[in-house]
C-alpha positions as YAML, in Angstrom:
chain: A
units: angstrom
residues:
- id: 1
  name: UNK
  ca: [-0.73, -8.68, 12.75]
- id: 2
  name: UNK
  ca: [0.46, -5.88, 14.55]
- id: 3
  name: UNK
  ca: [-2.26, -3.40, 15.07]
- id: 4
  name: UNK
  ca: [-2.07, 0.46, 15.12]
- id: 5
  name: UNK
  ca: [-4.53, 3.10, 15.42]
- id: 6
  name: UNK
  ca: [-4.64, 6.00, 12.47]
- id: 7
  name: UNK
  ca: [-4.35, 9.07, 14.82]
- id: 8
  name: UNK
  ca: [-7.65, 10.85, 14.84]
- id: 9
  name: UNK
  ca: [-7.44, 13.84, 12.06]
- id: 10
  name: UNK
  ca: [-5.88, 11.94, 9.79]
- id: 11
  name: UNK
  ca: [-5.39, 13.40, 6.31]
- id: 12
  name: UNK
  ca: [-3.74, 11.81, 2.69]
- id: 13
  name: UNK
  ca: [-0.14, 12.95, 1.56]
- id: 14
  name: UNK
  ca: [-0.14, 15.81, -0.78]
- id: 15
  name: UNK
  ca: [1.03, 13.41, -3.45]
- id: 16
  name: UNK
  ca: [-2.13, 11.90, -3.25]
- id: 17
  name: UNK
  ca: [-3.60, 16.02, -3.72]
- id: 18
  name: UNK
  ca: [-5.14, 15.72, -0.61]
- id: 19
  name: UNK
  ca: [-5.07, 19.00, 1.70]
- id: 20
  name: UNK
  ca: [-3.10, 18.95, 4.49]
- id: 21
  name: UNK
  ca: [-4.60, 20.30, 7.74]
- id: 22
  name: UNK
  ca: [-3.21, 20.29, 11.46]
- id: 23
  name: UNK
  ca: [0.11, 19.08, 13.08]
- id: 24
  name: UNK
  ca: [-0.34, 15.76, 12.60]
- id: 25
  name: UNK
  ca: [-1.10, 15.75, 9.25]
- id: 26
  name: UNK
  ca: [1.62, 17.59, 8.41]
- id: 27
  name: UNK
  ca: [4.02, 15.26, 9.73]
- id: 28
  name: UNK
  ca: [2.41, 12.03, 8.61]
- id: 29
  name: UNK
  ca: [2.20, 13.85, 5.26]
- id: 30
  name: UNK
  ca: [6.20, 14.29, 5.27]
- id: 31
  name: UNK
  ca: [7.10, 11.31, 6.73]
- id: 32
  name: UNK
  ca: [5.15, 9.20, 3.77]
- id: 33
  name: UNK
  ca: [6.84, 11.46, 0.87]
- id: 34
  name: UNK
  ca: [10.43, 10.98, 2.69]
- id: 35
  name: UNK
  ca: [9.98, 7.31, 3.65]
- id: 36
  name: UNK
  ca: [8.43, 6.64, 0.05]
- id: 37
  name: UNK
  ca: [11.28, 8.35, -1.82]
- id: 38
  name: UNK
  ca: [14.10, 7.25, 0.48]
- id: 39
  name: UNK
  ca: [13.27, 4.64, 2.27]
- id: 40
  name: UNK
  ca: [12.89, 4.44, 6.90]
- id: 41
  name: UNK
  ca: [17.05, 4.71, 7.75]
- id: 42
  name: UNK
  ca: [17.96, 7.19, 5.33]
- id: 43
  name: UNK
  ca: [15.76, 10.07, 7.19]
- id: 44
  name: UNK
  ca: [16.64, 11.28, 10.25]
- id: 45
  name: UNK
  ca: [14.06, 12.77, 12.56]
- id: 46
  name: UNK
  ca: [15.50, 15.84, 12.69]
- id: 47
  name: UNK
  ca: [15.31, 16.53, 8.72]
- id: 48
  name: UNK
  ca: [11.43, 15.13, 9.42]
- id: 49
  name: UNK
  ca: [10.46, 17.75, 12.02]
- id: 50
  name: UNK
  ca: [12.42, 20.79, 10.48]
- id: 51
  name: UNK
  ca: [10.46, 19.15, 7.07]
- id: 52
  name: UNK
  ca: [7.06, 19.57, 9.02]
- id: 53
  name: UNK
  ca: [7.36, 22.71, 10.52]
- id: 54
  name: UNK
  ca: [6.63, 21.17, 13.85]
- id: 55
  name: UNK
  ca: [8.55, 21.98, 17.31]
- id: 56
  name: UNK
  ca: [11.17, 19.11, 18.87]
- id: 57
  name: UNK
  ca: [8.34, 18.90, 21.33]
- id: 58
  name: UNK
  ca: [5.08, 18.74, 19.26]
- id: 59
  name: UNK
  ca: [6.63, 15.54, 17.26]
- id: 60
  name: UNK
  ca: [7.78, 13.80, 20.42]
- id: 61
  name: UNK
  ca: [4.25, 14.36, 21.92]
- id: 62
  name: UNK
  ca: [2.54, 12.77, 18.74]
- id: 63
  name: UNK
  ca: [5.24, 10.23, 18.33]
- id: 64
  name: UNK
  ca: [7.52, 9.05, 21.30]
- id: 65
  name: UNK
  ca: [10.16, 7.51, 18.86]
- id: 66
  name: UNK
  ca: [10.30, 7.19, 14.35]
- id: 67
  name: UNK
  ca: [8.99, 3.44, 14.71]
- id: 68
  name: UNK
  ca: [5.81, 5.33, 16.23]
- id: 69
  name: UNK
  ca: [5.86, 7.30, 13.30]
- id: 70
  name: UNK
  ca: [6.39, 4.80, 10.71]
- id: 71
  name: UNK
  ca: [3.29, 2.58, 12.44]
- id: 72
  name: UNK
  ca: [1.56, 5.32, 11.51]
- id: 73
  name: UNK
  ca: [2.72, 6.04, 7.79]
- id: 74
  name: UNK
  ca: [1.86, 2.26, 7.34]
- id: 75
  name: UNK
  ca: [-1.52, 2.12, 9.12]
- id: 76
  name: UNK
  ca: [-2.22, 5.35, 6.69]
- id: 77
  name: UNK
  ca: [-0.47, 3.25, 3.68]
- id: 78
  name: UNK
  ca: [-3.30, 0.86, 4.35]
- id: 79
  name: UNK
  ca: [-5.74, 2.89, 4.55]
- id: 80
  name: UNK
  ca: [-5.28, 4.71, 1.30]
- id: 81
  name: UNK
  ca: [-5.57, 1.53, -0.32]
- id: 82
  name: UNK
  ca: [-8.96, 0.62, 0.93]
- id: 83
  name: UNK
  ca: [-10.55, 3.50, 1.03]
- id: 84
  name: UNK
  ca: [-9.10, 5.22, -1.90]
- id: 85
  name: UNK
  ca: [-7.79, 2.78, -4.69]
- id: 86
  name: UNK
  ca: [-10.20, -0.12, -3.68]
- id: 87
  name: UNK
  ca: [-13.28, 2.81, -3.53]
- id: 88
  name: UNK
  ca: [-11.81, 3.53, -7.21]
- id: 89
  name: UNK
  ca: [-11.87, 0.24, -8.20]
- id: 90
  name: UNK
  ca: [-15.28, -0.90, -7.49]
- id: 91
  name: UNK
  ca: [-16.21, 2.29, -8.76]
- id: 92
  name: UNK
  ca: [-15.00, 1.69, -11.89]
- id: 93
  name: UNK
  ca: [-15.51, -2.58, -11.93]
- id: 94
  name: UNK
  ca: [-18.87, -3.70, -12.43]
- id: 95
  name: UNK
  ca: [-18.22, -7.61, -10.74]
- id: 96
  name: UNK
  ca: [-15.80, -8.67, -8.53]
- id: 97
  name: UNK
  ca: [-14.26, -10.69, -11.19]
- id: 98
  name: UNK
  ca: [-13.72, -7.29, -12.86]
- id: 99
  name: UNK
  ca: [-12.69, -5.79, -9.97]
- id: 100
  name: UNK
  ca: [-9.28, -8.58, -9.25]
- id: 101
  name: UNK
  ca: [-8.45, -7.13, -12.98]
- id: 102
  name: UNK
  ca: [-9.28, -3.18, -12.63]
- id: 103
  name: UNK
  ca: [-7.06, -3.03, -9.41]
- id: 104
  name: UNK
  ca: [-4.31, -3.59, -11.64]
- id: 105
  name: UNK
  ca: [-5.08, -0.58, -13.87]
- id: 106
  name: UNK
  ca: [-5.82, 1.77, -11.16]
- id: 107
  name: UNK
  ca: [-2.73, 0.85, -9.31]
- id: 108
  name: UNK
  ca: [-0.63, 1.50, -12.50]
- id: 109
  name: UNK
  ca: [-2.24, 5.08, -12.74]
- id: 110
  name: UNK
  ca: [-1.59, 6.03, -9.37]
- id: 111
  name: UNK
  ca: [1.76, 4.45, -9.08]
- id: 112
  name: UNK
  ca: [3.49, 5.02, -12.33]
- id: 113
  name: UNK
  ca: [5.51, 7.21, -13.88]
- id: 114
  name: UNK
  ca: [8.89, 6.04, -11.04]
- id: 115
  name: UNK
  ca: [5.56, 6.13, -8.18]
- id: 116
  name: UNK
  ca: [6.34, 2.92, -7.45]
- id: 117
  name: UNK
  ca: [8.74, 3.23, -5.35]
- id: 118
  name: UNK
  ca: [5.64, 4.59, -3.13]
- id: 119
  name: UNK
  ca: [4.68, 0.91, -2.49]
- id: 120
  name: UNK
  ca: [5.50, 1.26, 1.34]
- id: 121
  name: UNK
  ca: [4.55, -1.34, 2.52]
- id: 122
  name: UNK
  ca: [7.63, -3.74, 0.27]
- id: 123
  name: UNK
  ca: [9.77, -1.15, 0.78]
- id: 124
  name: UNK
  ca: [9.54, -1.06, 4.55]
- id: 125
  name: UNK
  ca: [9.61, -4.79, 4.58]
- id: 126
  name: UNK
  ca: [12.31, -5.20, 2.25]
- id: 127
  name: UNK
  ca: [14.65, -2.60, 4.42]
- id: 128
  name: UNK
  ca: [13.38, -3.61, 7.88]
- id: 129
  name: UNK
  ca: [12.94, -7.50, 7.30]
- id: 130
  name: UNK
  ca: [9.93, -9.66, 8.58]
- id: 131
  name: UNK
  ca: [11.03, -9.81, 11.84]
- id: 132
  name: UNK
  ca: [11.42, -6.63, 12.81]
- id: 133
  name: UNK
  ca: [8.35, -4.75, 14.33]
- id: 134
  name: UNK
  ca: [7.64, -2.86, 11.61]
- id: 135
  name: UNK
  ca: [8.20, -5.31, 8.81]
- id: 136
  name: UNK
  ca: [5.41, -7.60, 10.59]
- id: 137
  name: UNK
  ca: [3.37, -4.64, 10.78]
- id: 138
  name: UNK
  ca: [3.87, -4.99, 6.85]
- id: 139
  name: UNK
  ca: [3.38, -8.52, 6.56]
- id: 140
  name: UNK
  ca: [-0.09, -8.11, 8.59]
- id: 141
  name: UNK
  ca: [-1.08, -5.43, 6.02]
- id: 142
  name: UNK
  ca: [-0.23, -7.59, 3.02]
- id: 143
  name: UNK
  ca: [-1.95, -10.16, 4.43]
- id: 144
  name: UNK
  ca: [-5.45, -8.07, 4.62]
- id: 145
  name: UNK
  ca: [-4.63, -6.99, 0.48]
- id: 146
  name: UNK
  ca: [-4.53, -11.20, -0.13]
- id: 147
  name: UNK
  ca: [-7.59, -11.87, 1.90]
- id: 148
  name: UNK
  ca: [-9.64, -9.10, 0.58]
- id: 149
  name: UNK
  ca: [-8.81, -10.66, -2.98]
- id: 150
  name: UNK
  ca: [-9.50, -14.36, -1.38]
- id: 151
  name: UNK
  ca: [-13.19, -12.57, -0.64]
- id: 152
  name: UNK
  ca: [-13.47, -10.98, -4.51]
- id: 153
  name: UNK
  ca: [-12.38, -14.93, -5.54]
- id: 154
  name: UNK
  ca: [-15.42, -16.34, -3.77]
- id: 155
  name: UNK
  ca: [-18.14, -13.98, -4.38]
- id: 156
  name: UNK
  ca: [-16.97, -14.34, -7.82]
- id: 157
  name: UNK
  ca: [-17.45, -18.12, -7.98]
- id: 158
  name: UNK
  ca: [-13.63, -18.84, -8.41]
- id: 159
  name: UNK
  ca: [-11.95, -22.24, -7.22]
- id: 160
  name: UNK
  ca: [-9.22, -22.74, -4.71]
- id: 161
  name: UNK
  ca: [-10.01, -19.56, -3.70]
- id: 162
  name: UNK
  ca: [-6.73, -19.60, -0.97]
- id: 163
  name: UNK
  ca: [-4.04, -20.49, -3.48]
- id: 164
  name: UNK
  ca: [-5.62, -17.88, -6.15]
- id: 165
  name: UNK
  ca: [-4.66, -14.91, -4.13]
- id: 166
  name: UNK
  ca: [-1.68, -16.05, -3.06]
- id: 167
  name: UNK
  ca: [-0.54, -16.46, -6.55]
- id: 168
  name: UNK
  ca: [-2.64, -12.91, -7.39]
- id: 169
  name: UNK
  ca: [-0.94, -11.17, -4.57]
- id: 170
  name: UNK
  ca: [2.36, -12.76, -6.80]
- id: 171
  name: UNK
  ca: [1.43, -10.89, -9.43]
- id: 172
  name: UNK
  ca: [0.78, -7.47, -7.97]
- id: 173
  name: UNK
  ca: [3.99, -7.86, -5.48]
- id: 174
  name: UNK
  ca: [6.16, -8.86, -8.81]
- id: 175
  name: UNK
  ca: [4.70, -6.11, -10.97]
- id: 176
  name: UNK
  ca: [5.86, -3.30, -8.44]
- id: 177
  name: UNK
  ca: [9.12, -4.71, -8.04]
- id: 178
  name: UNK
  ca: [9.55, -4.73, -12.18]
- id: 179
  name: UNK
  ca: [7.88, -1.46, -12.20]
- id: 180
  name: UNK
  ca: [10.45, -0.04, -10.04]
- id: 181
  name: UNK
  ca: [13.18, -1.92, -12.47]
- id: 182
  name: UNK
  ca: [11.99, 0.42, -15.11]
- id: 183
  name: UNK
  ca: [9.33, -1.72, -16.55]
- id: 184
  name: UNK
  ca: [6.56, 0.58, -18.08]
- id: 185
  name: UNK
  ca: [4.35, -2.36, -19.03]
- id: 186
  name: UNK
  ca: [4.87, -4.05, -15.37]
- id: 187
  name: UNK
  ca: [0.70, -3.51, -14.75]
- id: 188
  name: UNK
  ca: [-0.26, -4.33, -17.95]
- id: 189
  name: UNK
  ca: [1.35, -7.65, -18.41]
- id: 190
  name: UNK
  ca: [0.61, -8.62, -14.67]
- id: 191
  name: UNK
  ca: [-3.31, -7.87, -15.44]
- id: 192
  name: UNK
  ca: [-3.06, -10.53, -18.53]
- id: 193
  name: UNK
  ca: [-1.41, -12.93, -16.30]
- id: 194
  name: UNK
  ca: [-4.22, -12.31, -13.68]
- id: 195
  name: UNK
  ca: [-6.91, -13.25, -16.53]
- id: 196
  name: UNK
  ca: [-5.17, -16.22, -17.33]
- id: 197
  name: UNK
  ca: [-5.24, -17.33, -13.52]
- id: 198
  name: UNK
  ca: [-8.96, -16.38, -13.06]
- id: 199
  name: UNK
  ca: [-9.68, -18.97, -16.11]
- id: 200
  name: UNK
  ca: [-7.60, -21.34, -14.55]
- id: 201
  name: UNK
  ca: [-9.63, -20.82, -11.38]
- id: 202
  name: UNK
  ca: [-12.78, -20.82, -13.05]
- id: 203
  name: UNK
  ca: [-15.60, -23.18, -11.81]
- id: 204
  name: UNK
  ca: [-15.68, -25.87, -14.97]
- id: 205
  name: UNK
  ca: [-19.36, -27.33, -15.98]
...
């Protein structure tokens, strides 16, 4: 897994209604809307810096080159999700057995209504492919979604704990992708199918 550093200061998108506060913020705040919304190629760094109301030279001092940038839109990416959906989730979950369900219901509400095309971290993968330093930046931050559910799996007694979050992580992964195919119900249907696999993965007497 590639590993990058949230610069210090840090703040969420305004998307997320989250205020924005210094220069860095600013442009990490553009730079997720843009590369959410459009995807990494299709924005130059020029439209992001005249976007964040930055000088040529403030950027460049923050960020040497846009793969610095987008490290950084993806190490915030992650971080949003544990500290903001997955705080959400256990908030609202009262075992993790709940919680491998609620996360479907709280991603749904934050990513609906055409959001998901904010799911950076397939979007960036899909575009840059697996190879490329960025898209195994993404496939390191996947990974840490699946384990985190491999953890809820144990602590909530499941069996073949490995090979339920891979086929969990299925489910969320295939649920954005239909989601962003215009399927309102995407979420909904996926959280049946994950009840279904917890049973199957249930310790028998």
């Amino acid at each position: 897994m590639t590993e990058v550093d949230v610069p210090r200061g840090i703040s969420f998108p305004a998307s997320l209604s989250v205020p924005r506060a210094g220069v860095v913020d600013r442009i990490l705040a553009t730079a997720y809307d843009l590369f959410s919304q459009r995807g990494i190629r299709d924005v130059g760094v020029n439209e992001l810096i005249e976007l964040s109301g930055v000088a040529k030279s403030t950027f460049y001092r923050h960020f040497p080159s846009k793969d610095d940038l987008v490290l950084a839109v993806l190490a915030l990416r992650d971080h949003i999700w544990f500290d903001e959906v997955m705080a959400e989730v256990q908030h609202r979950s009262r075992t993790s057995e709940e919680e491998l369900l609620v996360i479907f219901d709280v991603f749904a509400e934050r990513l609906g209504d055409g959001g998901y095309q904010s799911n950076m971290l397939i979007r960036v993968l899909m575009e840059m492919g697996p190879d490329h330093p960025l898209g195994k930046a993404c496939v390191g931050y996947l990974a840490r979604i699946r384990g985190h559910v491999q953890t809820l799996a144990e602590d909530a007694g499941l069996e073949r704990c490995g090979e339920f979050a891979r086929a969990w992580h299925l489910l969320l992964k295939g649920s954005i992708i239909s989601a962003m195919e215009g399927d309102p119900q995407a979420a909904e249907l996926a959280r049946l199918m994950a009840k279904s696999l917890i049973d199957r993965h249930s310790a028998q007497d």
